[in-house]
N, C-alpha and C positions, 0 to 999 in steps of 0.2 A: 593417404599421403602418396603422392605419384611419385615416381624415380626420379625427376627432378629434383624434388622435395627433399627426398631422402640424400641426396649429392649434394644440395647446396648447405644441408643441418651435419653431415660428416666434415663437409670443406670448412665449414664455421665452427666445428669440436676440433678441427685440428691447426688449423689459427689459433683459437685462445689456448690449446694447450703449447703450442710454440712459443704464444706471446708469453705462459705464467713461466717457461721456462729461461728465457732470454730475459724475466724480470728475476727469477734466481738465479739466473747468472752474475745481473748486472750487482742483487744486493750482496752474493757470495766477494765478488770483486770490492766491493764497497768497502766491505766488513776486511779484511784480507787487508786493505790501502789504510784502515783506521788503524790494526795490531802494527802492521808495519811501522805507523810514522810514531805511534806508543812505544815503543822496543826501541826505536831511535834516537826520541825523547830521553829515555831513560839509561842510553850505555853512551850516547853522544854529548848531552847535558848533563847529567844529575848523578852516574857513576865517574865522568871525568873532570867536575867539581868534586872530588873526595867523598863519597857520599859509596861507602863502601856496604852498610849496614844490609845484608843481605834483605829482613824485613822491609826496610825502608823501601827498599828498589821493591820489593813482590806488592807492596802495597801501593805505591805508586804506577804499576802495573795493573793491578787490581783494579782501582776507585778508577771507574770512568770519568775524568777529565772533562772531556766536553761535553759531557749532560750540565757540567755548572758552569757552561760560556754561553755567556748572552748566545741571540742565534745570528746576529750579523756577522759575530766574529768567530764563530762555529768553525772555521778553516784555521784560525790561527790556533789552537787547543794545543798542537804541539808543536807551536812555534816560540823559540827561546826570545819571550816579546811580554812587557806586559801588556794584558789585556783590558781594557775599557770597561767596566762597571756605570751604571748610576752615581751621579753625586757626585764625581770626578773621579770617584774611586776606580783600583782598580785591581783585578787578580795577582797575587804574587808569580815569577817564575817557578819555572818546577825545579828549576837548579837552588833555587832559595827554600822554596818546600821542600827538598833533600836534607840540606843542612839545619833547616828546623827541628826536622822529626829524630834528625840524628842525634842533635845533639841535648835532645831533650831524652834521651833512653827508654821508653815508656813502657812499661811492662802493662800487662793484661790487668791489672787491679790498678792500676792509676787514677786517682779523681783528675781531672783535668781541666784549664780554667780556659776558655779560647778569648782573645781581645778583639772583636775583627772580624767576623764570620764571613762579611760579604757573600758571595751566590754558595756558599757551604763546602769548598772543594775541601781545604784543610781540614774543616770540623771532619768531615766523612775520613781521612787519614788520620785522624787523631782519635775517633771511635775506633776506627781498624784495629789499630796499634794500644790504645790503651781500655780502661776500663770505662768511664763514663766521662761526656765533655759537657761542658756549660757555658754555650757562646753565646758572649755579648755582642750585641751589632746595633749600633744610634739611629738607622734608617728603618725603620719600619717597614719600608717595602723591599729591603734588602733581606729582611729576618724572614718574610712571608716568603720569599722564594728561595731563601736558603733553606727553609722549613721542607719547602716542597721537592726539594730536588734530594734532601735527605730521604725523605720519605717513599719517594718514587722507587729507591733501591733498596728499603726496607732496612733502614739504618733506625735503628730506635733507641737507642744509649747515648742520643745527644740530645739535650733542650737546648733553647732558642730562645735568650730575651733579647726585646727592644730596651737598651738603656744606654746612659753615658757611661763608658766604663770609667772615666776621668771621678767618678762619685761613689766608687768601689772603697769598699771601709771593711773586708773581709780580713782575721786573722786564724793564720797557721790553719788554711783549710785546703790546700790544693798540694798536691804531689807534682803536677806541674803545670806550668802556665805557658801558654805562649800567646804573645803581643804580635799583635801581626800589622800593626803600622809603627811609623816612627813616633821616638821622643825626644823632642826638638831640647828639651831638659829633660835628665833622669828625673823619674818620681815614685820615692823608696814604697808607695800603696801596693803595687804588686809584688814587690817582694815580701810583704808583712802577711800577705796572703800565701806563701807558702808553707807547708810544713816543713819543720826538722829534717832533713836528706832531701829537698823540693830541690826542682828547677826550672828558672826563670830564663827565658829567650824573650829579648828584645832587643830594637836596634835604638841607637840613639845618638843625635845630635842631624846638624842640617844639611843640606845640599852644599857644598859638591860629595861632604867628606859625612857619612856615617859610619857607627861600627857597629855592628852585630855583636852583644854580651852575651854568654851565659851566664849566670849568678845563680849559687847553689847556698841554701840556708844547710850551713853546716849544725849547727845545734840553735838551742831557743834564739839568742839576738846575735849570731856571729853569722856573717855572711862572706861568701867567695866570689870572684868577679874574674872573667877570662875574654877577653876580646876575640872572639872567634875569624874575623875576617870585615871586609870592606863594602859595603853597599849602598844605594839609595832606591827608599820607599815612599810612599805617603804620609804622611806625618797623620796621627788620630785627631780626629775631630775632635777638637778644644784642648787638646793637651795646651801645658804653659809653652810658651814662646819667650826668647829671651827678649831682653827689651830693646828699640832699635837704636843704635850707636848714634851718637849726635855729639856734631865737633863745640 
């Protein structure tokens, strides 16, 4: 090798080592812009919607958010927006995922019923916080990548069917549930599905005006109902609809 040789093979080790460092730079920055707008999300949104539960906040912290946003919308992950799913559906806010988890209390032993899994953000929050989850999801190619985006973070305490939840016929099996689209009519099948001390998070009724319930199955057939606050969702695929007014 002549001294050319040997100049131009150093000048070419000391480029690519400039280059892998300006490429840790740029991911160290990256990473750094993603915790930022995460922390922001969660004391800007989701602590100043009342959502005080210190778990709830370190867990929403935790679950990386935008591994379960489609990737076109990969920028919006912590923007207080809902996000665009398949099938018209689409991600709940994180301000709304606050008040979910809050107010469902879930302890480390909870069986847990999910209505809704869409791309798996909540199921992965509701594994965090409780003991085991059992999300339904009607789209089959929603359940296959909420399957995988589970998995990818090594979440394994949640199964994943494809089914109608509208054909749920489960009694006094879940410690709690949560419905994660609207019911354009109450429909008492999830609550029958909770156990004794359960509780039930759902919203219900239609555009402009819904309300977010908790319902806690106080003993065998007596049940509580508390209107938590004001929202609009997507209503679940095939839930009843009222029938349309006509003069």
């Amino acid at each position: 090798m002549t001294c050319h040789d040997l100049a131009v093979s150093a000048k070419n080790r000391n480029v690519s080592a400039l280059f892998r460092a300006a490429r840790a730079e740029w991911e160290c920055a990256d990473i750094m812009q993603t915790e930022f707008a995460r922390e922001q999300m969660v004391s800007q949104q989701v602590r100043a919607w009342d959502v005080l539960d210190e778990r709830v906040l370190d867990t929403l912290r935790t679950v990386p958010r935008e591994r379960f946003v489609p990737e076109p919308y990969r920028e919006l992950a912590f923007v207080d927006t809902e996000i665009p799913l398949a099938h018209g559906q689409h991600m709940l806010r994180s301000m709304l995922v606050g008040r979910l988890l809050q107010a469902l209390e879930l302890g480390s032993g909870d069986r847990v019923l999910e209505v809704g899994a869409g791309t798996g953000f909540v199921t992965a929050c509701l594994a965090r916080l409780g003991g085991s989850v059992r999300a339904l999801e009607i789209f089959p190619d929603l359940t296959a990548t909420a399957l995988a985006n589970l998995r990818s973070l090594g979440i394994t305490n949640a199964e994943l069917l494809s089914t109608d939840a509208m054909t749920l016929g489960e009694e006094s099996k879940y410690d709690a549930i949560a419905v994660t689209g609207s019911l354009p009519i109450y429909d008492e099948r999830f609550e029958r599905a909770l156990k004794p001390g359960g509780r039930l998070f759902v919203v219900v009724g239609e555009p402009p005006l819904m309300q977010a319930w908790l319902i806690r199955r106080t003993v065998a057939q007596t049940f509580s109902r508390e209107v938590l606050f004001q929202t609009v969702i997507d209503a679940l695929v095939n839930a009843p609809r009222p029938a349309p007014f006509s003069f």
